[in-house]
Every structure is written in structure tokens, then in C-alpha cells.
N, C-alpha and C positions, 0 to 999 in steps of 0.2 A: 373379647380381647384378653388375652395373657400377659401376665408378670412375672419375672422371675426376682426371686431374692435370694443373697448370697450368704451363706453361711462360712467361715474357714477360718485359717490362720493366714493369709495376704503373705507365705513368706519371700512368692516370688514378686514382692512389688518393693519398690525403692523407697526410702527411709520414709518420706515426708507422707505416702500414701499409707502406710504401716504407723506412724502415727496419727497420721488422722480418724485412720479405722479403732487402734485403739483407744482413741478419746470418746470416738462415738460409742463403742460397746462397754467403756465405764460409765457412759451416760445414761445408758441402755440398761446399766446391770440388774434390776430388781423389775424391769418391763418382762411381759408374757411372750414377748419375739424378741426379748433384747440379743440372739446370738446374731438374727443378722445385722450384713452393716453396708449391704449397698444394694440397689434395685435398678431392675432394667424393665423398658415395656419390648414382649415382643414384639415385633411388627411387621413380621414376614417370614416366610422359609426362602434359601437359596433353591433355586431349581435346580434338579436333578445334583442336589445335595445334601448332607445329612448337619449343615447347618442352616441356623436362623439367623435372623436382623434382629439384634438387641438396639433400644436407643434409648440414654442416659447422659449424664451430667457427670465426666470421671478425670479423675486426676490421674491415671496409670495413663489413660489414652491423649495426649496434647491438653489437659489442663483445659478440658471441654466441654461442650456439648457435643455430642458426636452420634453416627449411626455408624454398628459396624456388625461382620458376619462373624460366628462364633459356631463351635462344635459345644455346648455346654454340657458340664461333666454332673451327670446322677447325684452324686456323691455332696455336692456343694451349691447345691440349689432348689428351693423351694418354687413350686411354678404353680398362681393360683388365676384360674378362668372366670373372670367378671363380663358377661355378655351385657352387663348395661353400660358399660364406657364403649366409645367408638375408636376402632382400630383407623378408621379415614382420619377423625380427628387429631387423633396422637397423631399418627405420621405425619400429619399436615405440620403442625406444630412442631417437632423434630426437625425438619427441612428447614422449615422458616427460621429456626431459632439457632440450627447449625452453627458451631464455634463458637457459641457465644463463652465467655470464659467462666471455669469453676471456682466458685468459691470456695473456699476452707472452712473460713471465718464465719461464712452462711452456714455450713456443714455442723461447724461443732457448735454455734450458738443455737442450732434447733436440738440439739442431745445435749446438753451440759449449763444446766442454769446458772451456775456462774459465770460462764461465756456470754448467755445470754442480758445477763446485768453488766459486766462491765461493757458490753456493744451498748447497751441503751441508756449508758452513764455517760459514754464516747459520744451520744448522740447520732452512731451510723447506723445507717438503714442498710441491712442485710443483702434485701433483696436491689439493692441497685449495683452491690458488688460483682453480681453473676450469679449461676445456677447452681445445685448441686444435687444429686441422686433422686432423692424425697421430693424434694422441690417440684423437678422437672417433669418427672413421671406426672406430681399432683398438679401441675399448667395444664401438662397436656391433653391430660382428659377434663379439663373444668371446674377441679375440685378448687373451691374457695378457701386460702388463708394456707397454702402448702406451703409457703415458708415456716410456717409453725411444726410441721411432723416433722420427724426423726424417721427413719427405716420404718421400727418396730411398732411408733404410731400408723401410719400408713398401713404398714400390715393390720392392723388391728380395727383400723377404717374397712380396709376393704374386705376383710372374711367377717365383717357381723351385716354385710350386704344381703338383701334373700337370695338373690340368685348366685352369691358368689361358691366357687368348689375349687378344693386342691386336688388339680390332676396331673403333682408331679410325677405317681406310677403312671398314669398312660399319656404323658407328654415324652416320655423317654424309652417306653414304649412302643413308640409309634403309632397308639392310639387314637392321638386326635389330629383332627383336622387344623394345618397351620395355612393360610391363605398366600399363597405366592408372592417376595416382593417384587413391586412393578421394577421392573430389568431397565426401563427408561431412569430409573433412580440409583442404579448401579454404581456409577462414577461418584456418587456422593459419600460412601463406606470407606470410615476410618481402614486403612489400611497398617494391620499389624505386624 
């Protein structure tokens, strides 16, 4: 199974996503990944196309959980291949969990321990707010306690995996093998 994580400046995203990514990467600041600041799991190639099926937890796309098809650019993406998480499962889990609403409030209370103290001075619980990037990825393949990671935690979960490898050069390349998404789940891609 592949992940991609996003490195950039967000200038084409609208105010409140541009702040939220800047709260995460000052929370991030002194982490070993802190420049990214959002993650997708792949989980399909389009057929007889030169995009994939990202699915994610995002405020640019309906304030969601969503699955959608994308051309993803070299330039602004790390893509790292964990064969010990299950691609059925994530998808499974994406589908089932479709719309479900993004949290902010989840977002920056896993990057920002100030956030994270006044949410548990509030007495709210994060996680019944909705989903968010770190999060959803860490549901959907099993991992216990993902409302606690941030991007850069996450990242650093999964490259100290044994089998885990960055094959951004031959994910862009063309290199590797990306598994077909099933075309019966077509109609379910966020449309941009």
C-alpha cells in the first residue's frame, strides 16, 4: 500500500485551509518531517490514465472525507510503499466512512500542544468532531491512537517500519505497480 505526503506552500487553497496548514507546520517546526502538512493513502490507479485515487480527510475538497482522482505533481510529494498495511482495507474503510466531516479543531490539536490543552480543559473529545488527514489514513489501515499523530508523527511511524521504502523516484516514474481502482466505485470520486 502507498502514501503520499504533501510538502508546499497551499497558495492555491482558500484562507481557513492556509491557515490550518500553517498552524500544523508551526507545530511541526523542530519535527524530522515537519515540512509536510497533509497525507493521502493511495488506493488505486485510474485506468488507461496517468492519475490515481487519493483518499483523505480535507478541507479544500467539501470539508470531508472523501476519495478522489488526481494527476499528483513530482515536485510536492513524498510517496512512501508500506506492504504490511492492507490496500482492501483502507479502501474499505474510505467508502464506509465517506463524508464524514473534517475537523480543524482535531487537526491542530494533534500538531499544537496548546490546542491540545485547552480541547482537554473544554473537556471535547477530538475524535467525535470528525476526521482529519493523520487521523484517517491512521483508521484506516488499523493503527491504534491516530488521533494522537500529526503528518510528521505518522511519517515517522511509518519509515521506521522494516519493510517500509520511499519510492517517490519510481512512483513518478512509472515504475511501480499501482493496482487498478475497481470502476464499480467510480461514482463515489470527489469531483473537482
Amino acid at each position: 500500500m502507498q502514501f503520499a505526503f504533501y510538502f508546499g506552500d497551499h497558495k492555491d487553497d482558500g484562507f481557513r485551509a492556509r491557515l490550518g496548514y500553517a498552524l500544523i507546520k508551526a507545530g511541526q517546526i523542530k519535527e524530522h518531517y515537519g515540512k509536510y502538512t497533509h497525507c493521502e493513502a493511495i488506493v488505486g490507479r485510474v485506468i488507461e490514465s496517468e492519475k490515481v485515487v487519493i483518499a483523505s480527510a480535507s478541507v479544500r475538497d467539501g470539508n470531508q472525507v472523501r476519495l478522489k482522482a488526481v494527476k499528483l505533481n513530482p515536485s510536492r510529494w513524498l510517496i512512501l510503499d508500506c506492504p504490511h498495511y492492507s490496500l482492501q482495507q483502507s479502501l474499505a474503510w474510505f467508502i464506509k466512512n465517506r463524508r464524514t466531516p473534517y475537523s480543524m479543531l482535531g487537526a491542530v490539536a494533534s500538531t499544537l500542544w496548546i490546542a491540545r490543552l485547552l480541547v482537554s480543559a473544554f473537556g471535547i473529545e477530538t475524535t467525535s468532531l470528525g476526521q482529519w488527514c493523520s487521523r484517517c489514513i491512521s483508521d484506516s489501515i488499523g493503527i491504534q491512537g491516530g488521533a494522537d499523530f500529526n503528518v510528521s508523527e505518522l511519517i515517522t511511524l511509518l519509515v521506521n517500519m522494516p519493510d517500509t521504502k520511499d519510492i517517490t523516484k519510481e512512483f513518478f516514474s512509472g515504475e511501480v505497480a499501482i493496482a487498478e481502482f475497481p470502476e464499480e466505485y467510480s461514482e463515489l470520486l470527489f469531483a473537482s
